[in-house]
PLY file of the C-alpha trace (Angstrom):
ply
format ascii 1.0
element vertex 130
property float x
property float y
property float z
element edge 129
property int vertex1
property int vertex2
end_header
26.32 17.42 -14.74
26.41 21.27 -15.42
23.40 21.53 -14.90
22.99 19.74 -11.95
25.70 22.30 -10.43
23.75 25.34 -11.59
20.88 23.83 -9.58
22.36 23.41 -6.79
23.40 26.57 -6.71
20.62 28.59 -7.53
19.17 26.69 -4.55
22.52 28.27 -2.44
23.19 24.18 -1.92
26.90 23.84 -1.69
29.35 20.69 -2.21
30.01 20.47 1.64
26.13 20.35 2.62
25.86 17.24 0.56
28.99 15.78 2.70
27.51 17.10 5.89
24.20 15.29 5.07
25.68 12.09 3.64
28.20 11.95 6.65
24.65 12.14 8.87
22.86 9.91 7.53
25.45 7.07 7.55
25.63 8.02 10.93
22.34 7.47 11.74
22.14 3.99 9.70
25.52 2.96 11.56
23.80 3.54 14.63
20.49 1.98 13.74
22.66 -1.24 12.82
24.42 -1.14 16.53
21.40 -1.18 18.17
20.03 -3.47 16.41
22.93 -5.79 16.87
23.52 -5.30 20.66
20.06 -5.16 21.54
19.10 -7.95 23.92
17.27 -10.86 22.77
13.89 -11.33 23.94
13.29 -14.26 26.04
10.69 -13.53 28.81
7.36 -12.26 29.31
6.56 -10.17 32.26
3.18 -9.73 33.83
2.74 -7.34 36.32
-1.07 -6.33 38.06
-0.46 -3.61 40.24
3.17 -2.99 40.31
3.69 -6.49 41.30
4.98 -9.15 38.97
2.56 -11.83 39.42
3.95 -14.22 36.66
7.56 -14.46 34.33
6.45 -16.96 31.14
8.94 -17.95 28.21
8.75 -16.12 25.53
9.75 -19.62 23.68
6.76 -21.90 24.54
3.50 -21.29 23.28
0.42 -21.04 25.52
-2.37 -18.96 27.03
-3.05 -17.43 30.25
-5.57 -15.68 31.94
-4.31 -12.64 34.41
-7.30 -12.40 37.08
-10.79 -13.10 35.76
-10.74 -9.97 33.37
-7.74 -10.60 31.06
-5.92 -13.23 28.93
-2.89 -13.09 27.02
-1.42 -15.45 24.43
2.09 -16.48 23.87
2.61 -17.83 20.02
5.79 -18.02 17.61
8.06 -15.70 19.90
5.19 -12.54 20.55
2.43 -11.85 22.70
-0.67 -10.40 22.91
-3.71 -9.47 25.03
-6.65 -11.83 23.51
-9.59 -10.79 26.03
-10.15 -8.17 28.18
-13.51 -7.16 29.63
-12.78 -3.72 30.06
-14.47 -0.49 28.17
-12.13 0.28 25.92
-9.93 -2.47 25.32
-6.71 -0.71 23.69
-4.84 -3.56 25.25
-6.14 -6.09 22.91
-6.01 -3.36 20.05
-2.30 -3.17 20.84
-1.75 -6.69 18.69
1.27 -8.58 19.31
4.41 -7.51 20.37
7.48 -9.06 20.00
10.73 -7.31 21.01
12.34 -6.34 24.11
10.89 -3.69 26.31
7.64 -3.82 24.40
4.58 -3.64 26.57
0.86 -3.94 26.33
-0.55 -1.96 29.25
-4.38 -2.30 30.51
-4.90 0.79 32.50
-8.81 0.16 34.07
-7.09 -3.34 35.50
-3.42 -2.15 35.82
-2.54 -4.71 34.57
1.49 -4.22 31.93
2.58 -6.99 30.01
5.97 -6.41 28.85
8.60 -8.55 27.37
12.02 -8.81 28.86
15.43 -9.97 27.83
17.59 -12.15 29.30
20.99 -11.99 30.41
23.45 -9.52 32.26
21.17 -6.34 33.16
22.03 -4.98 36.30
18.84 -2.70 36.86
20.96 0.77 35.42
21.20 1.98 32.88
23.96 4.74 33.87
26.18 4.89 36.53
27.69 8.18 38.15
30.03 9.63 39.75
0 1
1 2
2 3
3 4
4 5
5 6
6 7
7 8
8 9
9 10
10 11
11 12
12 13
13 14
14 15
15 16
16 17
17 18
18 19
19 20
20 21
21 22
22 23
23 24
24 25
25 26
26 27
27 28
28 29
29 30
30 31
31 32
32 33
33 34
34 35
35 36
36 37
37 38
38 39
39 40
40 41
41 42
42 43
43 44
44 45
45 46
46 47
47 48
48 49
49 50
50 51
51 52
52 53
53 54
54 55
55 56
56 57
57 58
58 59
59 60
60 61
61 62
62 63
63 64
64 65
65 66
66 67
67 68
68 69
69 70
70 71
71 72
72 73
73 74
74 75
75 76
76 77
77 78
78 79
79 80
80 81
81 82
82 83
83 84
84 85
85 86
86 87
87 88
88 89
89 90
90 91
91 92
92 93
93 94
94 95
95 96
96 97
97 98
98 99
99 100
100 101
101 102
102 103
103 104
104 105
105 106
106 107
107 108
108 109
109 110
110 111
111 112
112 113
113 114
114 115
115 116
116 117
117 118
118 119
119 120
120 121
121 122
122 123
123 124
124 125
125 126
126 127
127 128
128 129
């Protein structure tokens, strides 16, 4: 234990840096743990071409669907991922699946963003001002 002191003192580390870091980082798990908590369950998938939401599916039912003639997607076990695309460079399908809320797989040559969406009370802000 002496020893340990000495150490930590030739390194100029004092007793209240070890509370100032062990207050921070049960801070920072605390408020990892919140937002995981309150963090709205996932429960739809969007699909937008465009800007335009062409399509809301369930995140809950398994199936496959094919966005214009250049993409498909496939909903299985709760995530979702881009299966085909016939574009260059196909990061979209190199994305894999996703599976929380406000994840998105985006396919910029088609403009094409996949995103999934929670359900529930959102009002479209997320901060209101005076």
């Amino acid at each position: 234990m002496n020893k340990l002191r000495a150490t930590l003192r030739q390194l100029g580390i004092k007793c209240g840096d070890i509370i100032l870091a062990a207050s921070l980082l049960a801070l920072s798990a605390a408020t990892g743990i919140m937002i995981a908590l309150f963090q709205p369950q996932p429960e739809y998938v969007s699909v937008t071409v465009d800007g335009s939401e062409i399509c809301r599916l369930p995140l809950s039912e398994d199936c496959t669907y094919r966005i214009s003639d250049g993409n498909i997607i496939e909903i299985s076990k709760g995530t979702v991922r881009m299966t085909y695309a016939d574009c260059p460079d196909k990061i979209c399908v190199k994305t894999g699946s996703i599976h929380r809320t406000g994840q998105s797989i985006v396919c910029a040559p088609h403009r094409i963003v996949v995103t999934i969406t929670g359900g529930g009370r959102c009002s479209g802000y997320d901060t209101m001002t005076n």
